[in-house]
Backbone as ProteinMPNN parsed JSONL, in Angstrom:
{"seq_chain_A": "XXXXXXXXXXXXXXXXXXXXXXXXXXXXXXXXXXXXXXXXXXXXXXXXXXXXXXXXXXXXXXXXXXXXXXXXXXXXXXXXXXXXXXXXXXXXXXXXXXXXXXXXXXXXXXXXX", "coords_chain_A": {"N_chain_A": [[-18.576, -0.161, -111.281], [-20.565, -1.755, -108.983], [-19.705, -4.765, -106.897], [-21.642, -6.503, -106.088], [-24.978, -7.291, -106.571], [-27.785, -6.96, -105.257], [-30.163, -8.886, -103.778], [-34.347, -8.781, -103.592], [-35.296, -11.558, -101.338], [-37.114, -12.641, -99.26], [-39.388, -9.996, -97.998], [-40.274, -10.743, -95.668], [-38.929, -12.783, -93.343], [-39.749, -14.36, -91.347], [-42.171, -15.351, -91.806], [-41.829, -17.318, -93.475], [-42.319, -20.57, -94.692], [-40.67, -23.013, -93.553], [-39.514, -25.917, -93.881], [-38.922, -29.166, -91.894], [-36.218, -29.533, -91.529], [-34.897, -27.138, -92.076], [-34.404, -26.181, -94.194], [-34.525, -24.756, -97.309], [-35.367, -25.139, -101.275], [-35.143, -21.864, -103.376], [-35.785, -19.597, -105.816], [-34.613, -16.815, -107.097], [-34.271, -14.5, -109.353], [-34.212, -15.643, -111.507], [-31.768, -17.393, -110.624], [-31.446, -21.077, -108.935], [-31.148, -21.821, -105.856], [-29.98, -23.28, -102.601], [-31.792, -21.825, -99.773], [-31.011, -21.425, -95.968], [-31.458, -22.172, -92.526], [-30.056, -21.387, -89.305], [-29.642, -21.924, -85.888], [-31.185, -19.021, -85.778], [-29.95, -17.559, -87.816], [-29.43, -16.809, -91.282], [-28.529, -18.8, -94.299], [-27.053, -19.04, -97.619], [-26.502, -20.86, -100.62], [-25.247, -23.387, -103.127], [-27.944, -25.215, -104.799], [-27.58, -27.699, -105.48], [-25.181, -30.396, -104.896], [-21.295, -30.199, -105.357], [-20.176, -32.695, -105.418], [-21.332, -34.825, -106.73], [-24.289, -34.069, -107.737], [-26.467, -33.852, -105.934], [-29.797, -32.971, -104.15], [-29.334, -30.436, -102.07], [-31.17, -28.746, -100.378], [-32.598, -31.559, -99.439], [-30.879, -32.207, -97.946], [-29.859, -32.524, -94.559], [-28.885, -30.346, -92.17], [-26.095, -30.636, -89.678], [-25.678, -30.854, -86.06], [-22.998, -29.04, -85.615], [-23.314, -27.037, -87.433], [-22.806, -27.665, -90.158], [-24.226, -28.387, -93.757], [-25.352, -31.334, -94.856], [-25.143, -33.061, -97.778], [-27.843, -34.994, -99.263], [-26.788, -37.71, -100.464], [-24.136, -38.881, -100.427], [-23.519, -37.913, -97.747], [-21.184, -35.942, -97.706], [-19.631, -33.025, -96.169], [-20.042, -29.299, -95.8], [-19.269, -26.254, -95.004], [-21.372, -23.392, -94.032], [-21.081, -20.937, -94.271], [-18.837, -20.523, -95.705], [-18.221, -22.085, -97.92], [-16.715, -24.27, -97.54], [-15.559, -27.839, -98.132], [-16.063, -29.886, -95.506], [-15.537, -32.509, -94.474], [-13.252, -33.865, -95.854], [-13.229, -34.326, -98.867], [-12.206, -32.771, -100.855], [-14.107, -31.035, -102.143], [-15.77, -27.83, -103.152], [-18.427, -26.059, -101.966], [-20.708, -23.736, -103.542], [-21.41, -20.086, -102.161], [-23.832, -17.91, -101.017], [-23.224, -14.438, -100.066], [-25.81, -12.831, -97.784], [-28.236, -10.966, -96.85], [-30.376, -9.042, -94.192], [-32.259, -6.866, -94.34], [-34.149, -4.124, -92.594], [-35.846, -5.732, -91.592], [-36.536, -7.182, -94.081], [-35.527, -10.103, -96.152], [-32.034, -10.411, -98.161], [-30.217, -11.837, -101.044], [-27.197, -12.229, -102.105], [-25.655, -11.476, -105.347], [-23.012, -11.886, -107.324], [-22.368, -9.758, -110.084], [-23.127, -10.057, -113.438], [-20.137, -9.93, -116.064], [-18.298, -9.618, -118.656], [-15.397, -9.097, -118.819]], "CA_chain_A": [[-19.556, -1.249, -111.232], [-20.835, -2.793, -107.796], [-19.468, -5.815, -106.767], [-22.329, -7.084, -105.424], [-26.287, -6.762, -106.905], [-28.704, -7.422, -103.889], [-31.98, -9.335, -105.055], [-34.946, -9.402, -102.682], [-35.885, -13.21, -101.403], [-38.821, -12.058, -99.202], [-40.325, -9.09, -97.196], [-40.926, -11.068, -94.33], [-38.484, -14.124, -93.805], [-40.414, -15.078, -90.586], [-43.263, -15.939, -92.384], [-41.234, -18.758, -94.672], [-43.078, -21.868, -94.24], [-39.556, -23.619, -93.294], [-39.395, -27.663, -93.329], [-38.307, -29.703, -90.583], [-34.703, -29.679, -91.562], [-34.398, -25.655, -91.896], [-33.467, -25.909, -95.961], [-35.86, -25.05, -98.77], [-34.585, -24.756, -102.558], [-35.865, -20.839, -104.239], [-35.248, -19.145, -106.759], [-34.312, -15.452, -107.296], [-33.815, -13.617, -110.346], [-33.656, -16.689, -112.743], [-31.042, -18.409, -110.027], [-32.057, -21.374, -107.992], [-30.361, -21.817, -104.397], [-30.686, -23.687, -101.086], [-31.627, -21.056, -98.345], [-30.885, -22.502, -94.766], [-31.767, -21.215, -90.928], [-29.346, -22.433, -88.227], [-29.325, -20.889, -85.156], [-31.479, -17.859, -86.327], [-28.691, -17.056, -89.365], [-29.486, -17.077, -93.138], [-27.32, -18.623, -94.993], [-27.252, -19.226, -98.889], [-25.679, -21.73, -101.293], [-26.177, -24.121, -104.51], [-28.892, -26.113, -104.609], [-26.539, -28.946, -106.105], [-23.682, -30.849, -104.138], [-20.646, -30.329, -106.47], [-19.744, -34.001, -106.009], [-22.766, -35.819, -107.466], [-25.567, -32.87, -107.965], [-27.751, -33.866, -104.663], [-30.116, -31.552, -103.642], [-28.636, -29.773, -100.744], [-31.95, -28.531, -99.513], [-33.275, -32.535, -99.001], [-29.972, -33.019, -96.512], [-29.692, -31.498, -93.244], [-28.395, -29.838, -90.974], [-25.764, -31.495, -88.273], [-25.236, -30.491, -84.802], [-22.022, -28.372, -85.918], [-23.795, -25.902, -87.968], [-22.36, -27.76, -91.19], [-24.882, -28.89, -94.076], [-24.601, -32.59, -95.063], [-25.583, -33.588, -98.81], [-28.246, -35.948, -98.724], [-26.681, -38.752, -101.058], [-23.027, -39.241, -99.614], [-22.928, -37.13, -96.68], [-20.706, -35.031, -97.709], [-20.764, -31.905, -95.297], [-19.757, -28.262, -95.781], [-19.6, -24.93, -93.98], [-22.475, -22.924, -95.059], [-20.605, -19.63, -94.454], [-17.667, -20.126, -96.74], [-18.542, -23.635, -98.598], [-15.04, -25.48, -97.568], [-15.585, -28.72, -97.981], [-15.51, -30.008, -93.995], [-15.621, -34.226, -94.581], [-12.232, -34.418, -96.367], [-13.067, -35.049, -100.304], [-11.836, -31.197, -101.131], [-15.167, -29.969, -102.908], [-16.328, -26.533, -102.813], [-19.962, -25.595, -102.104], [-20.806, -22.453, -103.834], [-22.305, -19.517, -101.477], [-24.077, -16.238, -101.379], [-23.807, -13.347, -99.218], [-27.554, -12.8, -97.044], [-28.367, -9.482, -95.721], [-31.308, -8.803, -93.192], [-32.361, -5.396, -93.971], [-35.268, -3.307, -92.477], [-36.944, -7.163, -91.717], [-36.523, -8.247, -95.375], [-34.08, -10.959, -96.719], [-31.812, -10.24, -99.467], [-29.286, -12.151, -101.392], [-26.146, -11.276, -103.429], [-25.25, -12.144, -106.682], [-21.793, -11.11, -108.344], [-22.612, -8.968, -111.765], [-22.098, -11.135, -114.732], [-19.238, -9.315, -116.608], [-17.463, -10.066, -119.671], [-14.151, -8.771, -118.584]], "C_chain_A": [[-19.611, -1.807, -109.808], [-20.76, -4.218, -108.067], [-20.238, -6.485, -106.407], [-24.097, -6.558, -106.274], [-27.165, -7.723, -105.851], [-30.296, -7.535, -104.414], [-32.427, -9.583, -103.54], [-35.287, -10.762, -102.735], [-37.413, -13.112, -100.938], [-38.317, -10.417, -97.469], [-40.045, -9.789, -95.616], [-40.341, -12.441, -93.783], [-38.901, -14.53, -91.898], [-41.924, -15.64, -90.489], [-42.95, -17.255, -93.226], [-42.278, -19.638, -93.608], [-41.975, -22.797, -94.131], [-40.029, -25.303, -92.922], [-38.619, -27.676, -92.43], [-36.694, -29.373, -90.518], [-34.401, -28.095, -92.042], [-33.942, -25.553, -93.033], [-34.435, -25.781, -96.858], [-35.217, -24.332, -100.203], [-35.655, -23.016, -103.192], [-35.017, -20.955, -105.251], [-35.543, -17.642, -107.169], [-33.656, -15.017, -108.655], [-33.243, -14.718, -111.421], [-32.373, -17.833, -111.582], [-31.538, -18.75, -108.797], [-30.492, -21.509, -107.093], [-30.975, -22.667, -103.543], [-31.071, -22.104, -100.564], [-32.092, -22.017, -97.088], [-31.237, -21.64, -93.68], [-30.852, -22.112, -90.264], [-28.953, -21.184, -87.184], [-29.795, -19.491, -85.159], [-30.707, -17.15, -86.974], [-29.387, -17.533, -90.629], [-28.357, -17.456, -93.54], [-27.96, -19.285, -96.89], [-26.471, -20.604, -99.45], [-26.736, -22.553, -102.4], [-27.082, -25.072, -104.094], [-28.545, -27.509, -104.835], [-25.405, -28.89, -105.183], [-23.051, -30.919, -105.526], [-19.93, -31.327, -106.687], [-20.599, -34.644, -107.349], [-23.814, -35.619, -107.652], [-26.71, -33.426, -107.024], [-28.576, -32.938, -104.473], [-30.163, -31.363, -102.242], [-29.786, -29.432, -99.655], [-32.885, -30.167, -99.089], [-31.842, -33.348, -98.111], [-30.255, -32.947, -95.61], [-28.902, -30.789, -92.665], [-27.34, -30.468, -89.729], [-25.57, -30.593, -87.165], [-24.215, -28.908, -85.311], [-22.76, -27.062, -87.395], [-23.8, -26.469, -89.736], [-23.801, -28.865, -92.024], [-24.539, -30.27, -95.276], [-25.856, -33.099, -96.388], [-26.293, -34.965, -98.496], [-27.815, -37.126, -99.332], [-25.595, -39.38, -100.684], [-22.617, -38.832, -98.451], [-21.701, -36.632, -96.918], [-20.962, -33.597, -96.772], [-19.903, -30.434, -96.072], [-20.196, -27.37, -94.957], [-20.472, -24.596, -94.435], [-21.849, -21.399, -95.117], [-19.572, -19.62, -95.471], [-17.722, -21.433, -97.826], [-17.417, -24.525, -98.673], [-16.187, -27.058, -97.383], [-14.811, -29.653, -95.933], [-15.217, -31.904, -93.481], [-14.417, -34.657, -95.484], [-12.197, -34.415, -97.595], [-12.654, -33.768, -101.245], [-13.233, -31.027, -102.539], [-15.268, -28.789, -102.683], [-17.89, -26.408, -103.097], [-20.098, -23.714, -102.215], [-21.571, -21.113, -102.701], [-22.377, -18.23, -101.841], [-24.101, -15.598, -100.522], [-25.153, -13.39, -98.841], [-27.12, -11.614, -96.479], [-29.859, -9.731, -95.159], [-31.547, -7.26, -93.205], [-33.76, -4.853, -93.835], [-36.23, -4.409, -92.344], [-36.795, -7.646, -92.885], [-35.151, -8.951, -95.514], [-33.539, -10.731, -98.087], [-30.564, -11.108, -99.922], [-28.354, -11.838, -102.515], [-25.609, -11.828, -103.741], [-23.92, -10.926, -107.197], [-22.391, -10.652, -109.76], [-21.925, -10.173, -112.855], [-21.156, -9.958, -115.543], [-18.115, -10.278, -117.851], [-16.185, -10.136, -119.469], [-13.965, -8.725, -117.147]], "O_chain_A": [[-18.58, -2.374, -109.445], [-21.342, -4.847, -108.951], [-19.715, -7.583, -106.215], [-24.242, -5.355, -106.491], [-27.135, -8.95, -105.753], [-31.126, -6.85, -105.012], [-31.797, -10.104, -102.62], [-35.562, -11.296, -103.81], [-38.453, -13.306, -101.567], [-37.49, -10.162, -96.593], [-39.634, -9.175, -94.631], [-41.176, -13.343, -93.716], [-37.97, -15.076, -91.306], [-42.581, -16.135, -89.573], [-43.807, -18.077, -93.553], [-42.745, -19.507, -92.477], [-42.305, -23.775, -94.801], [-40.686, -25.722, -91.969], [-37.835, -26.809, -92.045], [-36.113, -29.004, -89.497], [-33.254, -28.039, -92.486], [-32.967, -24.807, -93.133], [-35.165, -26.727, -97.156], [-34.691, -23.219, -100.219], [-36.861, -23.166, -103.388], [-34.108, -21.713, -105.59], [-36.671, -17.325, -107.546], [-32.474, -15.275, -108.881], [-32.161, -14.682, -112.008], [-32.233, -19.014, -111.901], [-31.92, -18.015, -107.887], [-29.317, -21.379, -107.435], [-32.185, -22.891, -103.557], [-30.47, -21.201, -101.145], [-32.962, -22.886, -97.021], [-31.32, -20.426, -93.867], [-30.78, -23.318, -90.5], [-28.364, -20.116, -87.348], [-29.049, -18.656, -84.646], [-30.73, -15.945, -86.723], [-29.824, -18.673, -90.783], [-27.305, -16.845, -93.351], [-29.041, -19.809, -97.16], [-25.879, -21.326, -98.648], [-27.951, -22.563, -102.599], [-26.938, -25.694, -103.042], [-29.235, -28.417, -104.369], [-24.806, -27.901, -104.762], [-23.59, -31.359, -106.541], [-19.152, -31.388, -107.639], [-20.372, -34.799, -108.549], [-24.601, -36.556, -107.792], [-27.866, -33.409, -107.446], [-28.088, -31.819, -104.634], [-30.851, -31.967, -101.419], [-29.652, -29.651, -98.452], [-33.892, -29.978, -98.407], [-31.737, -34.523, -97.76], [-31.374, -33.452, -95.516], [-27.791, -30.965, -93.167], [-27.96, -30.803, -88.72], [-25.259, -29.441, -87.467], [-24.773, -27.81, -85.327], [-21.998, -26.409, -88.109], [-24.554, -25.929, -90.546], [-24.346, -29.784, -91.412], [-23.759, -30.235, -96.228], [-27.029, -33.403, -96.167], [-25.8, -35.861, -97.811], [-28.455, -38.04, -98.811], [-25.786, -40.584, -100.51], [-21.538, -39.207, -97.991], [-20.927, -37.029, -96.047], [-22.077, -33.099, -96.612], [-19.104, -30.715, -96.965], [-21.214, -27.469, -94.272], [-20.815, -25.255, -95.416], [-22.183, -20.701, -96.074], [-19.469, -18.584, -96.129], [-16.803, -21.37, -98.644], [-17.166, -25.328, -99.572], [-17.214, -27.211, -96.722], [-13.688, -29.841, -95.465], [-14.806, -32.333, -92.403], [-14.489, -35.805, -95.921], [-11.023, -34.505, -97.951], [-12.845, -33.901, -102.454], [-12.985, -30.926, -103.741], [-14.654, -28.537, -101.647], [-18.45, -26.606, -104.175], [-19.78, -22.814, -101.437], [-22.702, -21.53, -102.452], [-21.633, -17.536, -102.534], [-25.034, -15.876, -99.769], [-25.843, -14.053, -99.615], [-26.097, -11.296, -95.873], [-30.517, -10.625, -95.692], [-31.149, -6.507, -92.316], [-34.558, -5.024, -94.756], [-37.348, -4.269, -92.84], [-36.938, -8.868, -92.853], [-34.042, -8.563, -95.146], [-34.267, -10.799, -99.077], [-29.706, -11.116, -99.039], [-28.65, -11.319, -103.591], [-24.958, -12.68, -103.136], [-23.913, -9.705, -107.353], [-22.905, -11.531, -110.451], [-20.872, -10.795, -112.994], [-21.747, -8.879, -115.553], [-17.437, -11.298, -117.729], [-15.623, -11.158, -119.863], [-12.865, -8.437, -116.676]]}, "name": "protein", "num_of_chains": 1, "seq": "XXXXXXXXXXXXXXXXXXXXXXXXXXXXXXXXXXXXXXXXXXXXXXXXXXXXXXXXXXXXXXXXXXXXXXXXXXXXXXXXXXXXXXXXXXXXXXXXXXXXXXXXXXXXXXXXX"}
């Protein structure tokens, strides 16, 4: 079984119509997500802060690459989702590939066992 199932997001991810703050909530294959730009990088994660269910894509962005829940500022990495403001949360994330110009993101296989 592959550890990994790779869902297209789009074709063409320099066509996104990206808001000011570089975060817009989709949704792929029945699961929604932030997707973020920083620095010309994709990165993934939940659309929910796992303190107090914010939505992640109406935070921003700080300086430091890290994205800051818009209701407590809470921040996290976006590459590994450590909690980076002290309150030990975890922000969930997804693998992003860049292949052949399209964006894809990866989802673990649901599995019983």
């Amino acid at each position: 079984m592959s550890s990994m199932e790779w869902k297209l997001i789009t074709e063409a991810p320099l066509t996104l119509d990206w808001p000011q703050n570089n975060m817009m909530e989709l949704e792929v294959d029945g699961k929604q997500f932030t997707l973020a730009k920083f620095q010309d990088t994709y990165f993934a994660f939940a659309s929910k802060c796992p303190h107090a269910s914010g939505r992640m894509a109406a935070g921003y962005i700080n300086p430091l690459g890290q994205v800051v829940c818009p209701l407590h500022r809470y921040c996290f990495d976006m590459k590994n989702g450590r909690n980076t403001s002290g309150e030990g949360y975890f922000l969930k994330t997804y693998p992003i590939e860049l292949k052949e110009g399209a964006l894809f993101i990866g989802f673990k296989p649901f599995s019983l066992f």
